[in-house]
C-alpha positions in Angstrom: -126.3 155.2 6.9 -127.1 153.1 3.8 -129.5 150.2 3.4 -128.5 147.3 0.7 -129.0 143.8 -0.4 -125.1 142.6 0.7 -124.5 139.5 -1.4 -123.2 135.9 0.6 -119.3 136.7 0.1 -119.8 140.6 1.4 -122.1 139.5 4.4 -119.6 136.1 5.3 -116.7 139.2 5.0 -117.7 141.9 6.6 -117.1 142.6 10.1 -118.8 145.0 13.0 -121.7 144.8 15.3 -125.1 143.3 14.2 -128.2 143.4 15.6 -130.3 141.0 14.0 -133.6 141.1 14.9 -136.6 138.0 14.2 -140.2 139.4 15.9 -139.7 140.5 19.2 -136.6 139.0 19.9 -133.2 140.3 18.6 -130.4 137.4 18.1 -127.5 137.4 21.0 -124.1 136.5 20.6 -121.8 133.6 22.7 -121.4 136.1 25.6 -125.5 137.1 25.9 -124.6 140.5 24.0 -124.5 142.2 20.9 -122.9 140.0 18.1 -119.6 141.3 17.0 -117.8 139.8 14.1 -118.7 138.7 10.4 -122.5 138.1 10.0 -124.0 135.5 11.9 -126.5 134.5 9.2 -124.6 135.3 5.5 -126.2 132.2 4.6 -129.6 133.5 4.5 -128.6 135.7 1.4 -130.0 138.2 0.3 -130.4 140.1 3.3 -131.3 143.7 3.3 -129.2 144.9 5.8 -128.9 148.8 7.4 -126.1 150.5 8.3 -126.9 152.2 11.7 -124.1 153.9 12.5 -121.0 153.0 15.1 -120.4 152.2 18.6 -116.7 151.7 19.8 -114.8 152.8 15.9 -117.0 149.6 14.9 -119.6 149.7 12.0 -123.3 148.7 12.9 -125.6 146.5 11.0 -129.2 146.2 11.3 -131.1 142.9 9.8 -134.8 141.8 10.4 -135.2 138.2 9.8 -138.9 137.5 8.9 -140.3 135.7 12.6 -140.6 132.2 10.9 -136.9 132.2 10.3 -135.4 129.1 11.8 -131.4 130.8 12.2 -130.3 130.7 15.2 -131.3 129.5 19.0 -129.8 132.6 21.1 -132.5 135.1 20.6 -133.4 137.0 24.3 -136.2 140.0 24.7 -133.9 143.2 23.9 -135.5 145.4 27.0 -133.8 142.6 29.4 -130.3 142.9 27.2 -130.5 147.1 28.0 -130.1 146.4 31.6 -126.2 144.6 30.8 -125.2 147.1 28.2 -123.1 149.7 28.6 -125.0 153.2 27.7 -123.2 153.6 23.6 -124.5 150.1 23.6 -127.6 150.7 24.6 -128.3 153.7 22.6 -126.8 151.7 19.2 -129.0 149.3 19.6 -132.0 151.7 20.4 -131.3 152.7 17.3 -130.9 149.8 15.3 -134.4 148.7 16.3 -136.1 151.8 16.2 -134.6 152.1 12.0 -135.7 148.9 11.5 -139.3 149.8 12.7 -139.0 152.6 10.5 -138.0 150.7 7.4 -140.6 147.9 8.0 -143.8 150.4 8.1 -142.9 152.3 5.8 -142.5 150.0 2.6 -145.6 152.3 1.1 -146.1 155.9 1.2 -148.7 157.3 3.9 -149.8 160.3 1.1 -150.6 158.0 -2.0 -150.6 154.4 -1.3 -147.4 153.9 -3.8 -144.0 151.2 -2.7 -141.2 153.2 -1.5 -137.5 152.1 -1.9 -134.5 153.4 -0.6 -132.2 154.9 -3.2 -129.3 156.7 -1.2 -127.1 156.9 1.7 -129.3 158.8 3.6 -131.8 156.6 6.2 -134.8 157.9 4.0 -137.6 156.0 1.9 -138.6 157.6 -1.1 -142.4 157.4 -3.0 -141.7 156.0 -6.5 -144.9 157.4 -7.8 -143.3 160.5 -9.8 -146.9 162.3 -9.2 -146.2 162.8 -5.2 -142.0 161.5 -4.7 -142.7 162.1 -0.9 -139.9 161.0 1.5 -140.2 159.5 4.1 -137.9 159.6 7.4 -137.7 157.5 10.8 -139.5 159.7 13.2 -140.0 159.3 17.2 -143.1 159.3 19.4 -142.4 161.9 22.2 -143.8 160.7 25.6 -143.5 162.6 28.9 -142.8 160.7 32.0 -143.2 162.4 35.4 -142.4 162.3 39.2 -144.5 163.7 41.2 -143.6 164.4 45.0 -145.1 166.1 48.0 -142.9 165.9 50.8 -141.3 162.9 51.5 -143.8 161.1 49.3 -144.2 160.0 45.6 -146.8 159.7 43.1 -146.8 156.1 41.8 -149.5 154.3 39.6 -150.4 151.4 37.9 -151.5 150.5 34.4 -153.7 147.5 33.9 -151.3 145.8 31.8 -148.0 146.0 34.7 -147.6 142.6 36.3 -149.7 141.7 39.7 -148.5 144.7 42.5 -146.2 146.4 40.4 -146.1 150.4 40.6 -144.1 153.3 38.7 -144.5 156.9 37.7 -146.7 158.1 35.5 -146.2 159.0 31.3 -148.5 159.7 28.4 -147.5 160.9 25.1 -147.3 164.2 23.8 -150.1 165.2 21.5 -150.2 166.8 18.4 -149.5 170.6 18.4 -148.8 170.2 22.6 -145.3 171.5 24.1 -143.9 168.6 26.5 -144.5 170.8 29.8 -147.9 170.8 28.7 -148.6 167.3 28.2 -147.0 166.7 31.7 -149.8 168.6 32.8 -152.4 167.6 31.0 -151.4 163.7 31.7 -151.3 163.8 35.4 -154.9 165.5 35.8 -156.3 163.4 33.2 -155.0 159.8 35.2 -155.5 161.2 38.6 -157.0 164.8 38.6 -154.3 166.4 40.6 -152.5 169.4 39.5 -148.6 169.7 39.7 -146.8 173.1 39.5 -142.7 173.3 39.7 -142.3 171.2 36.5 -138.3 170.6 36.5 -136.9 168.7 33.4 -134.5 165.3 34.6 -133.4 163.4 31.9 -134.0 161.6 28.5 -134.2 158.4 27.0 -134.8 156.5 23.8 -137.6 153.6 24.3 -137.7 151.6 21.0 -140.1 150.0 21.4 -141.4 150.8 18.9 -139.9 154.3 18.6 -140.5 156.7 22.0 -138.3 159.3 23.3 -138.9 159.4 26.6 -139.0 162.7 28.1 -138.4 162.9 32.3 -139.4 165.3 34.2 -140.1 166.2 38.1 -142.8 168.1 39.4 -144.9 169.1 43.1 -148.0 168.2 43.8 -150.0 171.4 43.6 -153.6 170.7 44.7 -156.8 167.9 44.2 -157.7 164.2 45.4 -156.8 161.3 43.6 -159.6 160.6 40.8 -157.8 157.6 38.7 -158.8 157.3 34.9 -160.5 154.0 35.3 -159.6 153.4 31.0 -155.6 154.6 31.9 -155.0 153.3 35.4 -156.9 150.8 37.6 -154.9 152.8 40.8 -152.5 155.5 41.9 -151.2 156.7 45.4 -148.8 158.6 47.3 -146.0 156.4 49.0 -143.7 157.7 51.4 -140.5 157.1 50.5 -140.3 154.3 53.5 -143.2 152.4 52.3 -142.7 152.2 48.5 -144.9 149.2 46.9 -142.6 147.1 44.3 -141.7 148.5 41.5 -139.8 147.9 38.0 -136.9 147.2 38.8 -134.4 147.7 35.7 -131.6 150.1 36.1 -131.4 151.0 32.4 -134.9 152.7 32.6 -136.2 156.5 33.1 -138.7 155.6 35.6 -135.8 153.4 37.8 -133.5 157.4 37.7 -136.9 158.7 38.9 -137.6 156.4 41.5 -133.8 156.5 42.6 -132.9 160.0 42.8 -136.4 160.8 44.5 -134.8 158.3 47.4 -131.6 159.2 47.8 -132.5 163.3 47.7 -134.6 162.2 50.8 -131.6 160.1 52.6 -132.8 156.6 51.5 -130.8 153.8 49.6 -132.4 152.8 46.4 -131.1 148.8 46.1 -129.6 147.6 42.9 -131.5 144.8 41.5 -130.1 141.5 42.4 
């Protein structure tokens, strides 16, 4: 994976997927996905632009636009594209964004203050102070994000920053020197003081925004009451899986598996969104 100024006649020439990204927003193409193609925007040479890889024998590009750029009108929120992407999609553009996060905070080295530049193949920023020449490499934030169940019931909560009446399961990140199991631990009595025991891994996701791996996991309710975190969560309950409260709905997401599978383990349909 390389990162290079292409010049006008090699970005107006050169075909594959490009995610092109201007603040939050990430430029769509004609049919609400992923470009495909010649660059949309080889007029706004020089670019710096990131090879990221391939999705279906195609190259992908990577190219933040600064957010006062005035290319384009078809820009959409990338966490509503995930849900209408298939999943090599989804994970090559997960990883478009989270490189580009990557190369945009990391223009100076963390050790000694000095510009980095990239001077390889390799996805990799190098210190150009000769004194330290640290490198510096995209890295991810692990985050643990758990189901809780007792019976035919489910842990749900809900942070102060979810829209009006929405719920979902609970996730903290993993600290510093902590194994995943024991942040799953740790987070669930620290937001509700309950303990869980039969901690049962389900699946993982990327969340780039700005650069999680999302780690899922499963677990019974073991023991306490309910104490919420009043600085994490403003409430959490048990719903029984005929009375959940509305949740996010979006089908690419951990917490939607969760949510699902804890429903249809216990005979219940889990609707598609509409």
């Amino acid at each position: 994976m390389t990162s290079t100024p292409f010049d006008t006649w090699q970005l107006a020439t050169t075909r594959g997927w490009w995610i092109v990204q201007r603040g939050r927003e990430i430029l769509l193409g004609p049919d609400g996905g992923l470009p495909f193609g010649a660059c949309p925007l080889f007029e706004l040479d020089p670019l710096p632009v990131l090879a990221v890889g391939e999705l279906d024998g195609q190259p992908c590009y990577a190219v933040a636009l600064p957010p006062e750029a005035p290319f384009g009108v078809f820009f959409g929120d990338p966490k509503r594209l995930y849900d209408s992407l298939a999943g090599r999609a989804r994970n090559a553009l997960s990883r478009a964004l989270e490189v580009l996060e990557w190369d945009r905070s990391h223009r100076f080295c963390g050790s000694c203050g000095a510009p980095t530049e990239q001077r390889a193949a390799a996805i990799v920023r190098h210190c150009t102070n000769d004194a330290c020449r640290r490198e510096h490499f995209p890295r991810v934030s692990p985050v643990v994000i758990v189901a809780v169940e007792r019976g035919e019931e489910i842990l749900l909560g809900r942070s102060h920053h979810f829209p009006p009446g929405i719920y979902s399961v609970l996730a903290g990140f993993v600290d510093a020197g902590e194994s995943a199991e024991d942040a799953a631990h740790r987070e669930i009595f620290e937001e509700t003081g309950l303990a869980i025991r039969d901690l049962r891994y389900f699946a993982s996701q990327p969340w780039p925004f700005p650069h999680s791996l999302m780690l899922g996991y499963q677990a019974t309710y073991d023991g306490g009451e309910i104490v919420c975190a009043p600085d994490e969560i403003e409430d959490a309950a048990f719903f029984h899986v005929d009375r959940l409260p509305q949740t996010f709905r979006f089908p690419s997401t951990l917490s939607y598996w969760l949510i699902r599978d804890f429903c249809q383990r216990h005979g219940r349909d889990w609707p598609e969104p509409a």
